[in-house]
MDAnalysis code that builds the backbone (N, CA, C; Angstrom):
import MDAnalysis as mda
import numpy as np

u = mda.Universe.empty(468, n_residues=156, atom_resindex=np.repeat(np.arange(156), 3), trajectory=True)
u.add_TopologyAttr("name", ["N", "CA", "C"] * 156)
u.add_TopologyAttr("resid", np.arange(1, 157))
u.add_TopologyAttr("resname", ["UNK", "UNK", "UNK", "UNK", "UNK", "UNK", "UNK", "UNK", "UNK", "UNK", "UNK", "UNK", "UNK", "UNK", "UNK", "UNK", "UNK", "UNK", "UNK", "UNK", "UNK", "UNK", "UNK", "UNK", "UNK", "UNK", "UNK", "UNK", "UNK", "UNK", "UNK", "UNK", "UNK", "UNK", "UNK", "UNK", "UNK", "UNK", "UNK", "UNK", "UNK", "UNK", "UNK", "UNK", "UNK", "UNK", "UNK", "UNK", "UNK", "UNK", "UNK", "UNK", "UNK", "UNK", "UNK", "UNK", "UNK", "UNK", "UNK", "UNK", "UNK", "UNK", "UNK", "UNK", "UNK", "UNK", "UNK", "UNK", "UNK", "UNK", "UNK", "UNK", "UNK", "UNK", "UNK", "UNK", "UNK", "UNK", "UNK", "UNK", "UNK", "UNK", "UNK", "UNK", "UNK", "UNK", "UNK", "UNK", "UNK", "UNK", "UNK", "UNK", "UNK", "UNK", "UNK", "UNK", "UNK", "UNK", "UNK", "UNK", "UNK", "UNK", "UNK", "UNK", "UNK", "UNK", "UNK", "UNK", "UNK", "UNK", "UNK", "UNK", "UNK", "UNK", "UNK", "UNK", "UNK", "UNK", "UNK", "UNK", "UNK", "UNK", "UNK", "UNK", "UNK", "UNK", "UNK", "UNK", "UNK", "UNK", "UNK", "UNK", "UNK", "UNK", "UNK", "UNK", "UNK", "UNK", "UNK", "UNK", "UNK", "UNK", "UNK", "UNK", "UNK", "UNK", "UNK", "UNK", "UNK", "UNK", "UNK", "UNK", "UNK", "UNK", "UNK", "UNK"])
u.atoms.positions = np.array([
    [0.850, -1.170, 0.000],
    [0.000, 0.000, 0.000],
    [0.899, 1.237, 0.000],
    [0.948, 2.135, -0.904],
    [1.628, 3.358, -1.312],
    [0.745, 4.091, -0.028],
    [1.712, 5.207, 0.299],
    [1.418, 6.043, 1.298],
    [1.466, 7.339, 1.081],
    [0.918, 8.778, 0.935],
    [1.174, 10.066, 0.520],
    [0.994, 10.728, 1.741],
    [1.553, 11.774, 1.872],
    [1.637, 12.961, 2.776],
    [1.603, 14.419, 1.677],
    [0.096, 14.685, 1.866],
    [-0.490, 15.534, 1.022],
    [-0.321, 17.080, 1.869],
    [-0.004, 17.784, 2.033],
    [0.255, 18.544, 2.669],
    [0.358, 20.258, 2.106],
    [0.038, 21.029, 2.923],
    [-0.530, 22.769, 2.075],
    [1.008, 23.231, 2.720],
    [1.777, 23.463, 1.720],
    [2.846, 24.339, 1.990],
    [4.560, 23.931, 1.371],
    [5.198, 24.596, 1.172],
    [6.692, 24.292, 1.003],
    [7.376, 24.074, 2.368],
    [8.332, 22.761, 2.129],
    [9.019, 22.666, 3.377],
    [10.575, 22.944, 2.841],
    [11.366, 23.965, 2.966],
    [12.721, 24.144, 2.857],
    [13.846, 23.167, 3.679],
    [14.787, 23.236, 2.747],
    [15.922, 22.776, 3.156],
    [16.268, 22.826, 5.005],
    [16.717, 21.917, 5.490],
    [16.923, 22.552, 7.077],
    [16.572, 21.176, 8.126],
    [16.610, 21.002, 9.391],
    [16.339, 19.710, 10.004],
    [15.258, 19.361, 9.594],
    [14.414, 19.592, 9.962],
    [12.798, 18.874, 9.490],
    [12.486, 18.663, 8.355],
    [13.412, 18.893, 7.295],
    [13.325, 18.141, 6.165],
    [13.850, 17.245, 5.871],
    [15.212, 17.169, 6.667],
    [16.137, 16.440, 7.025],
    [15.502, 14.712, 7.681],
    [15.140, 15.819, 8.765],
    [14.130, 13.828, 9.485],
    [12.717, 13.720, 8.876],
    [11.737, 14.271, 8.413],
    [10.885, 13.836, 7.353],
    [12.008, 12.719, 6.590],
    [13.119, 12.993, 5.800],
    [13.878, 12.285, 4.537],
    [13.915, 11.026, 5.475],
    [14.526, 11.247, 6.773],
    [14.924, 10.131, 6.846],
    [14.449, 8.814, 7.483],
    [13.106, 9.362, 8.217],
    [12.315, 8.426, 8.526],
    [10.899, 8.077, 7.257],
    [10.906, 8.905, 6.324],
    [10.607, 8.059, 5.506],
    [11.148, 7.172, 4.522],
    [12.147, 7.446, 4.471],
    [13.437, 6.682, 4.219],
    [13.402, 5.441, 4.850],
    [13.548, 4.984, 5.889],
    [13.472, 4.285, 7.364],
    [11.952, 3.221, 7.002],
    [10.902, 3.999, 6.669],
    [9.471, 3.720, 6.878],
    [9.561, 2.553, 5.267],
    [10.039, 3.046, 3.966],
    [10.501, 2.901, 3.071],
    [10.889, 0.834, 3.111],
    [12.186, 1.598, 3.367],
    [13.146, 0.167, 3.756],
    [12.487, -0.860, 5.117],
    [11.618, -1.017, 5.813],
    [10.920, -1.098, 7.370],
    [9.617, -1.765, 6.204],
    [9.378, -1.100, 6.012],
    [7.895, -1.262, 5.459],
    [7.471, -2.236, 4.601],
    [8.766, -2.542, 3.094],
    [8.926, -3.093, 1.868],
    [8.186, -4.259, 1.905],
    [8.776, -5.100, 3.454],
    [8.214, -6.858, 3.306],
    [7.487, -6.893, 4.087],
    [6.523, -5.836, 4.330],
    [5.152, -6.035, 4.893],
    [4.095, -5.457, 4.136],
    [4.603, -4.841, 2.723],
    [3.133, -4.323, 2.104],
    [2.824, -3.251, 2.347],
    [3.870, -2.282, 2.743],
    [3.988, -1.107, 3.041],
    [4.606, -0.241, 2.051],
    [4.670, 0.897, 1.678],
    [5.771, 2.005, 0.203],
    [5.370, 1.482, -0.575],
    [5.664, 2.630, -0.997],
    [6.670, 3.886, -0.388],
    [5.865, 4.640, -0.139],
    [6.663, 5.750, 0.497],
    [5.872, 6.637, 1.113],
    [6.562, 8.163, 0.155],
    [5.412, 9.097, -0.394],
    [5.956, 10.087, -0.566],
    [5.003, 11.440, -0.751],
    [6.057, 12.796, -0.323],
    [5.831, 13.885, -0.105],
    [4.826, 14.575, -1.241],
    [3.807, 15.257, -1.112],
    [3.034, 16.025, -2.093],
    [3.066, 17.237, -1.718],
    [3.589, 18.301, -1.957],
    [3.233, 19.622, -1.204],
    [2.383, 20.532, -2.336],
    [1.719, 20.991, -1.695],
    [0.492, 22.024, -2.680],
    [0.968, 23.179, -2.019],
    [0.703, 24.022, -3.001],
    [0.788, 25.681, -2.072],
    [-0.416, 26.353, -3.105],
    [-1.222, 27.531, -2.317],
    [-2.278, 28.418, -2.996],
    [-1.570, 29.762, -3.229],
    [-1.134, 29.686, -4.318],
    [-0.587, 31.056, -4.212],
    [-1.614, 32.113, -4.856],
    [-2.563, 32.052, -4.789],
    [-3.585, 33.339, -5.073],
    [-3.900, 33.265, -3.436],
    [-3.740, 32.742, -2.629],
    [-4.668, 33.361, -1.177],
    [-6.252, 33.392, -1.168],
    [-6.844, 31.942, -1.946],
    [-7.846, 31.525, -2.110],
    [-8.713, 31.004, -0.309],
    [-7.616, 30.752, 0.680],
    [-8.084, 30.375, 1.749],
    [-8.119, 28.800, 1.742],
    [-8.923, 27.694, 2.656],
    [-8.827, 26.883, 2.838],
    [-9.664, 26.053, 1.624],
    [-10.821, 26.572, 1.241],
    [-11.402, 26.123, 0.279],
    [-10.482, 25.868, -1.670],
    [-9.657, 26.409, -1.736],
    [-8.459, 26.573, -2.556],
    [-7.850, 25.676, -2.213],
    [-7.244, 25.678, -1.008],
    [-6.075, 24.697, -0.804],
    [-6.956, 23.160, -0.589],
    [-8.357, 22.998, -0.247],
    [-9.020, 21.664, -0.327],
    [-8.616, 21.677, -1.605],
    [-9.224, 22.266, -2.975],
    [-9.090, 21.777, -4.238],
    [-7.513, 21.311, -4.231],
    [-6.746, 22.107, -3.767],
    [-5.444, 21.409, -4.137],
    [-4.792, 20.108, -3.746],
    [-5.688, 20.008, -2.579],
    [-5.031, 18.576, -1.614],
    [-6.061, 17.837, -2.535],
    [-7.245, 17.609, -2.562],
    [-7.900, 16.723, -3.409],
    [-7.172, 16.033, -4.802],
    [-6.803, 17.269, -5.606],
    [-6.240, 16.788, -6.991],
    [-4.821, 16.111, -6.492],
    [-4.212, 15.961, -4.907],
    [-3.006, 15.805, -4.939],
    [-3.476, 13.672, -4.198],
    [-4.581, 14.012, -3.251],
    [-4.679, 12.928, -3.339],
    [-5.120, 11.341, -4.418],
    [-4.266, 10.485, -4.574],
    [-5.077, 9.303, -5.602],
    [-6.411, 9.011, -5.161],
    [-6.795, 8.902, -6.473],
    [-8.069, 7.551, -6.718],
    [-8.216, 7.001, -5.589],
    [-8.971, 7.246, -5.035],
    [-9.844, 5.291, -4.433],
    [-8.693, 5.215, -2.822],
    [-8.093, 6.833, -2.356],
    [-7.198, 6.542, -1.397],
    [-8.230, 6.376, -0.425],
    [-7.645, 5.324, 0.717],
    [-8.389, 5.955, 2.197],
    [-7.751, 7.188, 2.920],
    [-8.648, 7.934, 3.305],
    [-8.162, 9.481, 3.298],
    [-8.138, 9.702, 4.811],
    [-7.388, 10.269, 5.292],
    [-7.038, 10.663, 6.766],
    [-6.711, 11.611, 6.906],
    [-7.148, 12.647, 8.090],
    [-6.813, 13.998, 7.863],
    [-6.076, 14.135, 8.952],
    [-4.829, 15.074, 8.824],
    [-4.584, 15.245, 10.513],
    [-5.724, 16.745, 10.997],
    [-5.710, 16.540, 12.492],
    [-7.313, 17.111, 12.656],
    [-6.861, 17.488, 14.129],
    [-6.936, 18.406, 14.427],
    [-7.141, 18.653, 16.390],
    [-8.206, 17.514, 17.037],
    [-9.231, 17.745, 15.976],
    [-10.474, 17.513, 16.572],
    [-10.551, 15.595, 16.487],
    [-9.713, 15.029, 15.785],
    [-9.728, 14.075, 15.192],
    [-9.409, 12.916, 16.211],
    [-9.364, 11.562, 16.285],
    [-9.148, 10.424, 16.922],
    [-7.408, 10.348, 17.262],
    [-7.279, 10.444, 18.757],
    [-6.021, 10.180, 19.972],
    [-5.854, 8.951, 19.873],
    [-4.732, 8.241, 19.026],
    [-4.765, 6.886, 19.663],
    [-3.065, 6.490, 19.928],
    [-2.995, 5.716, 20.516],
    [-1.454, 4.887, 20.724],
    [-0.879, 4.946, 19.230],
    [0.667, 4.408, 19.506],
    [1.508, 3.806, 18.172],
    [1.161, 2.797, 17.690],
    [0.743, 1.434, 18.671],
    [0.483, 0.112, 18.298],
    [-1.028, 0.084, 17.542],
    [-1.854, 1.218, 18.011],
    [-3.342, 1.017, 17.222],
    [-3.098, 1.795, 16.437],
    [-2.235, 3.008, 15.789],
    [-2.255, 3.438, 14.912],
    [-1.952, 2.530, 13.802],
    [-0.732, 1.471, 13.836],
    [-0.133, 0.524, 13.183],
    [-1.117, -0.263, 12.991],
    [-2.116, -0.893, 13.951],
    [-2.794, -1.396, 13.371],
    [-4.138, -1.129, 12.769],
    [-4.452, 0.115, 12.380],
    [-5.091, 0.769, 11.461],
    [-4.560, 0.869, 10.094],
    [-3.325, 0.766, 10.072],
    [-2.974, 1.051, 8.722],
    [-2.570, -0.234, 8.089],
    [-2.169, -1.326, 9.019],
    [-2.414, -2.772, 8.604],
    [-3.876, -3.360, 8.080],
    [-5.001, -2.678, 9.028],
    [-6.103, -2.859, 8.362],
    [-6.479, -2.174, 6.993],
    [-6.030, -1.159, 6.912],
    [-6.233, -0.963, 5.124],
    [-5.767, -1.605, 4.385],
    [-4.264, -1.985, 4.123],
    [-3.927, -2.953, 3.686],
    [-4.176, -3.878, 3.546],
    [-4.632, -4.671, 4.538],
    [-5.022, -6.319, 4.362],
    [-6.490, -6.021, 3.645],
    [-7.334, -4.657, 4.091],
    [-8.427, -4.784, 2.928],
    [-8.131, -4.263, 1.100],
    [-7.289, -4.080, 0.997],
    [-6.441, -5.052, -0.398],
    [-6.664, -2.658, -1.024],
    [-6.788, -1.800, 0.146],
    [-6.415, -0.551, 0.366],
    [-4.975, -0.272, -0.925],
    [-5.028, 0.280, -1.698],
    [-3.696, 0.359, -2.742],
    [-3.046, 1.874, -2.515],
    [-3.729, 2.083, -1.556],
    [-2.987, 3.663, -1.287],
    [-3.782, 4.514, 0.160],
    [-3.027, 5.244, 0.856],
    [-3.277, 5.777, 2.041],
    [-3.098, 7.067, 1.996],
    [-3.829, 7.994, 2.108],
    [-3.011, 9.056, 2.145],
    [-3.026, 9.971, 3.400],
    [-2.779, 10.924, 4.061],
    [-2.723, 11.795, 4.938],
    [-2.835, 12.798, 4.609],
    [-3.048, 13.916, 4.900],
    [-3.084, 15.326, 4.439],
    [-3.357, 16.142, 6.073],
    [-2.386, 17.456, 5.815],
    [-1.891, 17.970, 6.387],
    [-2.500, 19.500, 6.068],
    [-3.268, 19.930, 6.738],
    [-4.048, 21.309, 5.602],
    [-2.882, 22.451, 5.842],
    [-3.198, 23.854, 5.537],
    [-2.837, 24.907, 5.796],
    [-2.877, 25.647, 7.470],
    [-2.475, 26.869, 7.534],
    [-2.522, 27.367, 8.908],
    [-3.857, 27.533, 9.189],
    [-4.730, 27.307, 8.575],
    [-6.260, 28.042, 8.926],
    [-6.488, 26.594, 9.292],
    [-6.222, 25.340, 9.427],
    [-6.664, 23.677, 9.193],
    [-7.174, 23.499, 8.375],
    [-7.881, 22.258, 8.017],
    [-8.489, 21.867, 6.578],
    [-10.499, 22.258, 6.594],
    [-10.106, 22.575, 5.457],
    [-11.807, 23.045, 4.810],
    [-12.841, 21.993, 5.484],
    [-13.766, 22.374, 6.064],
    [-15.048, 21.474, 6.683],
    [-15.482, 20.342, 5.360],
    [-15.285, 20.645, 4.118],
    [-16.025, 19.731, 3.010],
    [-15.014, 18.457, 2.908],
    [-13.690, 19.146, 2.716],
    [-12.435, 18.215, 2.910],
    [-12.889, 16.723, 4.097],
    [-12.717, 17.997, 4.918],
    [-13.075, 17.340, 6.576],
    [-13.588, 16.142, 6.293],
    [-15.148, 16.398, 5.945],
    [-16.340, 15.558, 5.768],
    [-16.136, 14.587, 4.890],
    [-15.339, 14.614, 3.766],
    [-14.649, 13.328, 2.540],
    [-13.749, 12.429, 3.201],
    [-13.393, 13.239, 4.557],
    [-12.274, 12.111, 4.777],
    [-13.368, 10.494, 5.824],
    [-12.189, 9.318, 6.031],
    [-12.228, 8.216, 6.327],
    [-11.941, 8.153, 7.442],
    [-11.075, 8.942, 7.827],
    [-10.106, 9.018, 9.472],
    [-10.430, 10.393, 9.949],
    [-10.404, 10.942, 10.795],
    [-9.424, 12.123, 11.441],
    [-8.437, 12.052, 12.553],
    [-7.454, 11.978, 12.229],
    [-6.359, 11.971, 13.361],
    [-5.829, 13.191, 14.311],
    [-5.329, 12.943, 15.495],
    [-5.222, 14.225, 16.264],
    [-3.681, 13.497, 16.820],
    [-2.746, 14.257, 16.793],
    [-1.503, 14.248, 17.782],
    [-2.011, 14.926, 18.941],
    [-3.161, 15.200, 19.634],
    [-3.157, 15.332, 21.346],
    [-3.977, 16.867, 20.787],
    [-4.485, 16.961, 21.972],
    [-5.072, 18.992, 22.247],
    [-4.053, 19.687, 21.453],
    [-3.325, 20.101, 21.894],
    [-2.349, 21.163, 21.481],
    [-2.440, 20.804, 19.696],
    [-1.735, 22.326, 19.505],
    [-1.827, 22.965, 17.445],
    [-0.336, 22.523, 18.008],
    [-0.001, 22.156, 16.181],
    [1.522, 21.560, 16.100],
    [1.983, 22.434, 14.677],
    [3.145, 23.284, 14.718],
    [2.881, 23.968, 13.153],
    [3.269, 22.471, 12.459],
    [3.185, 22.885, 11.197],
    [2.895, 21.736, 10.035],
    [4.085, 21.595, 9.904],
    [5.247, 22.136, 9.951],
    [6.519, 21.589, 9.736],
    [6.716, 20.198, 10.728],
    [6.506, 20.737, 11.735],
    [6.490, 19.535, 13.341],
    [5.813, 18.448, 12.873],
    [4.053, 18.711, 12.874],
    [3.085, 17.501, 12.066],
    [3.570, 16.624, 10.968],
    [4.462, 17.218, 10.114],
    [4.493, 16.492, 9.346],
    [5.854, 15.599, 9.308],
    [6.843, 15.934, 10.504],
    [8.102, 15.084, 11.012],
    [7.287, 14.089, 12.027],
    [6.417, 14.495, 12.914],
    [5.994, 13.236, 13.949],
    [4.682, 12.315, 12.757],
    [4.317, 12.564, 12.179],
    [3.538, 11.861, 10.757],
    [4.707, 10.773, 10.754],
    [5.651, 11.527, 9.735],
    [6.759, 10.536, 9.205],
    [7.167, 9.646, 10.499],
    [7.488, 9.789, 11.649],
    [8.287, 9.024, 12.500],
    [7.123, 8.323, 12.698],
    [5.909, 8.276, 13.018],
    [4.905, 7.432, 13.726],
    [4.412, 6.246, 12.263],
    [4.774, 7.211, 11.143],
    [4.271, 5.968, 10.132],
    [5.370, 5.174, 10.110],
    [6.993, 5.648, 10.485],
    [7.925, 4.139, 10.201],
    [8.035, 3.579, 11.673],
    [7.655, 4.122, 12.647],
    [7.023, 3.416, 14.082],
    [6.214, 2.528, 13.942],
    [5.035, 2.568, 12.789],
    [4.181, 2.001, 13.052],
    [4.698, 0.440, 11.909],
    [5.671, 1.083, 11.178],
    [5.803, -0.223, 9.959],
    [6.757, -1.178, 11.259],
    [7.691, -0.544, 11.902],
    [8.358, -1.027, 12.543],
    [7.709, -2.063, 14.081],
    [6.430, -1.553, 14.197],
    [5.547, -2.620, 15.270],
    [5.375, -3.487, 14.257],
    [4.533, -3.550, 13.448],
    [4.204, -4.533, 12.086],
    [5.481, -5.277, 12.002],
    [6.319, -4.798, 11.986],
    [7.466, -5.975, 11.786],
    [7.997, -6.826, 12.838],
    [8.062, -6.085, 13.917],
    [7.991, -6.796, 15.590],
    [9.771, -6.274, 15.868],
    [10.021, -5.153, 15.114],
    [11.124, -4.873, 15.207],
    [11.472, -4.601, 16.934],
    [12.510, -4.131, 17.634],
    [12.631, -3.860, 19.105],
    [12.467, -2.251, 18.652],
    [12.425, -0.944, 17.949],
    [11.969, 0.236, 17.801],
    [11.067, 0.470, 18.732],
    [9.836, 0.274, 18.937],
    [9.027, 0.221, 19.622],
    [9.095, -0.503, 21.243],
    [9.466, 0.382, 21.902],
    [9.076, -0.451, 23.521],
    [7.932, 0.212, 24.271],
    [7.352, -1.030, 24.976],
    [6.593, -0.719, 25.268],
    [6.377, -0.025, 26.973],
])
């Protein structure tokens, strides 16, 4: 199952692009002999300043066909590493050919967006800027390939 990180914005050169690379990198190689990857980056940007409804159209055309769609969300479902992993094992084994995530803009994602998606995910109460969201994304998705594998990464 191919994995996307659909996301509203440019991420520059600098650490957090750095560990995004390398834990999906990690998630990549971790993942291969379980039906996992690759995993890769989509970044949209609105450069007319259309607002959130703009940047939905853009994450839409960025997500595939027929993905199961997950949003990261404040408002969205708190769960562990081990049930996250095994959420995304369950798409897969339902024969799922692609996952995607999306990451909206500073305003969060458009209510219509919202409503299309399959998931909503929350990293906890607290706002995370999207540079952050989208490094603990990457580490928790090769966390999670890495429970799937029964690697020692994960202690409990």
């Amino acid at each position: 199952m191919r994995v996307h990180l659909c996301v509203v914005g440019r991420l520059r050169a600098g650490p957090e692009r750095a560990l995004i690379d390398d834990y999906l990198s990690r998630f990549d190689k971790t993942g291969r002999a379980l039906g996992l990857g690759p995993a890769r980056v989509v970044e949209v940007e609105d450069k007319r300043g259309g607002g959130m409804a703009a940047e939905a159209a853009l994450l839409r055309r960025a997500v595939p066909d027929g993905s199961y769609l997950c949003i990261l969300d404040e408002r969205g479902r708190v769960m562990d590493s081990p049930t996250f992993a095994d959420e995304i094992a369950a798409r897969r084994d339902q024969g799922r050919g692609d996952m995607a995530f999306v990451i909206g803009g500073a305003d969060g994602i458009d209510p219509a967006l919202r409503a299309e998606a399959d998931m909503a995910l929350s990293f906890g109460a607290m706002v995370w800027p999207h540079m952050l969201a989208r490094v603990m994304l990457a580490e928790q998705l090769y966390r999670a390939a890495s429970i799937l594998a029964g690697s020692p990464y994960h202690r409990v």
